[in-house]
SERO-766475 format. One record per residue (C-alpha): residue in one letter; x, y, z. Coordinates in steps of 0.001 Angstrom, whole numbers. Example, Ala and Ser with C-alpha at 12.3 -4.5 7.8 and 13.67 -1.06 7.14 Angstrom:
BEGIN
NODE;a;12300;-4500;7800
NODE;s;13670;-1060;7140
END
This chain:
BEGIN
NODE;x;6859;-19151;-5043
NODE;x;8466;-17271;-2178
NODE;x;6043;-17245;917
NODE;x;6576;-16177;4296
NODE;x;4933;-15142;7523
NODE;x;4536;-11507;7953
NODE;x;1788;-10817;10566
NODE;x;-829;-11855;12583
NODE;x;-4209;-9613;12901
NODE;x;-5875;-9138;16476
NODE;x;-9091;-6978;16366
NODE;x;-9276;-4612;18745
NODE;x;-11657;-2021;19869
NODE;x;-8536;291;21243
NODE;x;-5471;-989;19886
NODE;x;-3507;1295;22249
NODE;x;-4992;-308;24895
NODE;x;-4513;-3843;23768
NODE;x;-793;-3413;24322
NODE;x;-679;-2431;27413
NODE;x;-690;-6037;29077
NODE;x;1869;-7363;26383
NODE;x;4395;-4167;27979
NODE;x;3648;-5402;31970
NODE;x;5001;-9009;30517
NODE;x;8432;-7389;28929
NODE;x;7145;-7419;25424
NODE;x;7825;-4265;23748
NODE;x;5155;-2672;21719
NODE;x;4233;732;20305
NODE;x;1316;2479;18890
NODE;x;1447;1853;14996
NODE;x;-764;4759;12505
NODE;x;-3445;5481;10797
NODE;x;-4899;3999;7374
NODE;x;-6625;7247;6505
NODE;x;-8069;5110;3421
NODE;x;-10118;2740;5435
NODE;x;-10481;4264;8490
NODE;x;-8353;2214;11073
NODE;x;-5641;2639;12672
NODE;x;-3723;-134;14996
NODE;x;-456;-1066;17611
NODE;x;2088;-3039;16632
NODE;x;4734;-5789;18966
NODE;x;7369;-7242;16686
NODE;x;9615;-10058;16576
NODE;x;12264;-9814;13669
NODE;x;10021;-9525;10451
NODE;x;7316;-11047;12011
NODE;x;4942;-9315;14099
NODE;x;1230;-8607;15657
NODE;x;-772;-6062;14320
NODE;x;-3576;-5029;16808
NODE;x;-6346;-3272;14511
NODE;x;-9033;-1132;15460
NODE;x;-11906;1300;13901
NODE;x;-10531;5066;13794
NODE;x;-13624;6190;11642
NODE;x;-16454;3895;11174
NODE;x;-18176;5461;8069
NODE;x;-15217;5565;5736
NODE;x;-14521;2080;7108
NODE;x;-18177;921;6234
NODE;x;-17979;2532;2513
NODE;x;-14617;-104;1778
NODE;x;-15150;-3433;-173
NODE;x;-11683;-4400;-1715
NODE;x;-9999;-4444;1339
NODE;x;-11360;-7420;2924
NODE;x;-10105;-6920;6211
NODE;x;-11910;-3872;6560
NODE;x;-14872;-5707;5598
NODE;x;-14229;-8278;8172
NODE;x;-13264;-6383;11118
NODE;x;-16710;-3600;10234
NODE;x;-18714;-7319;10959
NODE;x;-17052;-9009;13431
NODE;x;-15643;-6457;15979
NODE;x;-19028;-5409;17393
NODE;x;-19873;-9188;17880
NODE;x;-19923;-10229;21459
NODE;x;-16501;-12342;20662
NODE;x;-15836;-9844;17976
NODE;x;-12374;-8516;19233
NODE;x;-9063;-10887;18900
NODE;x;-7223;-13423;16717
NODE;x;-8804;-12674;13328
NODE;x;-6489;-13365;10086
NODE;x;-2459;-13718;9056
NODE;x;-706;-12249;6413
NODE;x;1778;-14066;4441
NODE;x;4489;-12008;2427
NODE;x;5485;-12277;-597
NODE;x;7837;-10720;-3700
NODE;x;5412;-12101;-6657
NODE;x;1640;-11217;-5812
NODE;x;576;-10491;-9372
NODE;x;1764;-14182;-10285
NODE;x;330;-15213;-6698
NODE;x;-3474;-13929;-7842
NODE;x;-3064;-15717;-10827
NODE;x;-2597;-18832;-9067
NODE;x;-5162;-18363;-6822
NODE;x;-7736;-17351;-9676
NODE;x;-6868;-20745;-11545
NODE;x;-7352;-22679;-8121
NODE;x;-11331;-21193;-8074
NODE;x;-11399;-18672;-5614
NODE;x;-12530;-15252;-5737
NODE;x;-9497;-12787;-5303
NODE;x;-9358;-9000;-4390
NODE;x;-6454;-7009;-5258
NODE;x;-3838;-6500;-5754
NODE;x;-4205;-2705;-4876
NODE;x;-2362;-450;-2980
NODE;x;-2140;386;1024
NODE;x;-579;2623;3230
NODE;x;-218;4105;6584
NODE;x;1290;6927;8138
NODE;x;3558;6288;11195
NODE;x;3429;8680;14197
NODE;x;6882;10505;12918
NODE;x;4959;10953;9603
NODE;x;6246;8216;7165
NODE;x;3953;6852;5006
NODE;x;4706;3451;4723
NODE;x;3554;1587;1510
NODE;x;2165;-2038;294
NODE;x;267;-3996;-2281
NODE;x;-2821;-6347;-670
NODE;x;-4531;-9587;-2104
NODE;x;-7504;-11206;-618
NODE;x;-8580;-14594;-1599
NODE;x;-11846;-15748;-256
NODE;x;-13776;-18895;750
NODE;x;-16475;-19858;2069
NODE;x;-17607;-18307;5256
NODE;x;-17958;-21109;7339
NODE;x;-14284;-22259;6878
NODE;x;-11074;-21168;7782
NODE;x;-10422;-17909;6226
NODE;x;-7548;-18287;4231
NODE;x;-4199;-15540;4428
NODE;x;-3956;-12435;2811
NODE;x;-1145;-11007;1094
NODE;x;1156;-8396;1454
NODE;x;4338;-7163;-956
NODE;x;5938;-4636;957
NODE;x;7437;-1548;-1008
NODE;x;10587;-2036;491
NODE;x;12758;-4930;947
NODE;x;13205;-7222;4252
NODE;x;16692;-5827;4163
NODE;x;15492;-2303;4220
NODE;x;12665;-3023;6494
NODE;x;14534;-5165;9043
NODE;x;17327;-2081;8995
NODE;x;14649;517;9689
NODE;x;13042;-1268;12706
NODE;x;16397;-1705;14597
NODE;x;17038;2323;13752
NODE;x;13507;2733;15280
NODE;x;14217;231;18322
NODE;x;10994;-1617;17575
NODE;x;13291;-5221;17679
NODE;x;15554;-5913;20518
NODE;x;13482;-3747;22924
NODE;x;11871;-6214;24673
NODE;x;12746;-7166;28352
NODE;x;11280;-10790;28264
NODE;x;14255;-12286;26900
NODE;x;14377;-12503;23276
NODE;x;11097;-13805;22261
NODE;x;10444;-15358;18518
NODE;x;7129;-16061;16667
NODE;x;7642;-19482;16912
NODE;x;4296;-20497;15740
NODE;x;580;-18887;15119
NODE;x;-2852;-21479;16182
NODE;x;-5794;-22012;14141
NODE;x;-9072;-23779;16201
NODE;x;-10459;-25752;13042
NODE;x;-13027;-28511;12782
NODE;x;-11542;-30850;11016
NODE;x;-7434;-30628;11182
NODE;x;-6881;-33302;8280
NODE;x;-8529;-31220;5689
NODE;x;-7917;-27773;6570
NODE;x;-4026;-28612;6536
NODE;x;-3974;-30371;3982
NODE;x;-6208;-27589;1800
NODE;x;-3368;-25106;3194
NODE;x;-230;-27432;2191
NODE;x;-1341;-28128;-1444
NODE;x;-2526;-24144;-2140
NODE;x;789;-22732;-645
NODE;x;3320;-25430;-855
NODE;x;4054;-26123;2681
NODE;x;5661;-29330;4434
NODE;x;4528;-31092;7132
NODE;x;6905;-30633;10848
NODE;x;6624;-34195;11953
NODE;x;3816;-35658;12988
NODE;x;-211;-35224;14055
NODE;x;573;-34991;18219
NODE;x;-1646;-34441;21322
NODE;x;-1394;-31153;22816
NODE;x;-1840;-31427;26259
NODE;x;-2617;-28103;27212
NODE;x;-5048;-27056;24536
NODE;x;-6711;-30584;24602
NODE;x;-6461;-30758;21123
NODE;x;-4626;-32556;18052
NODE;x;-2735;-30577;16258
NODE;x;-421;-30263;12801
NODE;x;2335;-27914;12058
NODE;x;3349;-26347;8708
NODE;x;6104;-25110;7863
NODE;x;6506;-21446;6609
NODE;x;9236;-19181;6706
NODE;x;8855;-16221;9889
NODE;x;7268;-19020;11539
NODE;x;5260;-22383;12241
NODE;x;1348;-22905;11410
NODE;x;-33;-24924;14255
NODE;x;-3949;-26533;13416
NODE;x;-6149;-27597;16373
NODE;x;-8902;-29633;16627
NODE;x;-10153;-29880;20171
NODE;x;-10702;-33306;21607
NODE;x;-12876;-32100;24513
NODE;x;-13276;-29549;26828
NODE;x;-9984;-27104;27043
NODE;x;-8543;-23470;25620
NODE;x;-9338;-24931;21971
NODE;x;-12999;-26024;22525
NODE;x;-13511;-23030;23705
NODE;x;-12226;-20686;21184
NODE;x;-14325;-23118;18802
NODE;x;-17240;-22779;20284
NODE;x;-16881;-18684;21215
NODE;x;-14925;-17805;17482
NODE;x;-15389;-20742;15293
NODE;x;-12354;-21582;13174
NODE;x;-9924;-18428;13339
NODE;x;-6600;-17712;15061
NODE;x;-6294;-18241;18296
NODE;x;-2841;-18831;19792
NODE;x;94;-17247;20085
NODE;x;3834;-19291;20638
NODE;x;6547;-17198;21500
NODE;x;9886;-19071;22842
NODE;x;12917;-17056;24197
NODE;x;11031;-15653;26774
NODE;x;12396;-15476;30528
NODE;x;9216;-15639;32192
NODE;x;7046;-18721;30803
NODE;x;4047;-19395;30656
NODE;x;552;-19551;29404
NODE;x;-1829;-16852;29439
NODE;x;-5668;-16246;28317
NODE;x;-5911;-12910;26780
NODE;x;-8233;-10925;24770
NODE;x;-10661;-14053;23265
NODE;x;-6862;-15289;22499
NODE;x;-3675;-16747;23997
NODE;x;-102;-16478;24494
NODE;x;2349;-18642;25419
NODE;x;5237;-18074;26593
NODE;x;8156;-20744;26390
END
């Protein structure tokens, strides 16, 4: 089944605002559009393909009335939270997300969608999708969503060097190198994500210094999936402790300026 990275979601409370610290660093991003349909509207920074979507609450009742879109169902609960804004969910793409559902139905889980989405762009394109939410329990790791784009990568790729939203940064020329997911237990989760999606192992459990944690990479086309389990006190205890087991780290390499960087209930690095 072909699966790759397509975004990660970062609530936000003003989206437009949320991008203002990534543009002081040399990161290019602009203000996305609205999803009329559920009420939210977001920013977007993007690296190739692969990109950050920064998502916030445009109208509140329409957003409270949704219940397919599981997203929208997360981000009405968790953004008012005290840690409620951040790191919240990927999406993985793919070309096969009716065959995808099935899958996921056999496995056990319960699955939303697919249905369709769409947003319209500040020149006034409505851009189109199709959406499937699998779900598990609430205490884990919430699992991706996914996302079958109307268009190809060819024609989406084309469009966003037309639109200068790749190759605009100043900060070198950053890649998603890999997304970080604080978990409790790092064996299990990866493993759980590596038999349900088909995804190898990049070398071995390691120590990451900086985080204070152990961590795993997967491998999935767009980029890596990094899982942390914290080891003591550090930037992955923390997000634990704050978030519980979500997103919460950001690898871009390519930069010129390096470094890492708190930001938002999240973090970037920069190498």
């Amino acid at each position: 089944m072909n699966l790759a990275f397509d975004h990660l979601v970062w609530f936000a409370k003003q989206p437009e605002e949320k991008i203002l610290p990534l543009k002081q660093k040399g990161i290019y991003a602009v203000n996305g559009g609205r999803h009329e349909m559920w009420g939210t509207y977001n920013s977007l920074t993007y690296f190739g393909l692969s990109y950050i979507e920064f998502l916030g609450i445009e109208n509140l009742a329409i957003a409270q009335e949704e219940q397919e879109n599981r997203l929208i169902t997360q981000i009405v609960e968790q953004l008012p939270k005290e840690h409620g804004e951040g790191p919240a969910r990927i999406a993985v793409r793919t070309n096969q997300i009716e065959e995808l559902a099935v899958k996921l139905k056999d496995a056990g889980y319960t699955v939303f969608g697919p249905f369709p989405g769409e947003r319209t762009n500040p020149e006034g394109e409505v851009i189109r999708w199709s959406l499937l939410f699998p779900e598990n329990r609430e205490d884990e790791l919430s699992l991706p969503f996914f996302i079958q784009w109307e268009k190809t990568d060819e024609e989406r790729l084309s469009g966003f060097e037309k639109q200068r939203l790749i190759g605009s940064h100043t900060n070198g020329n950053p890649q998603f190198e890999s997304v970080g997911f604080v978990v409790h237990n790092l064996e299990q989760t990866a493993a759980t994500w590596s038999n349900l999606f088909s995804l190898k192992q990049q070398g071995e459990e390691f120590l990451d210094e900086v985080l204070n944690a152990k961590c795993r990479k997967l491998q999935l086309g767009g980029t890596n999936l990094l899982f942390c389990t914290p080891i003591g006190e550090g930037p992955a205890q923390k997000a634990l402790t704050e978030r519980g087991e979500s997103p919460f780290l950001v690898n871009l390499t390519g930069t010129t300026e390096k470094g890492f960087f708190e930001w938002e209930n999240g973090y970037l690095s920069f190498k």
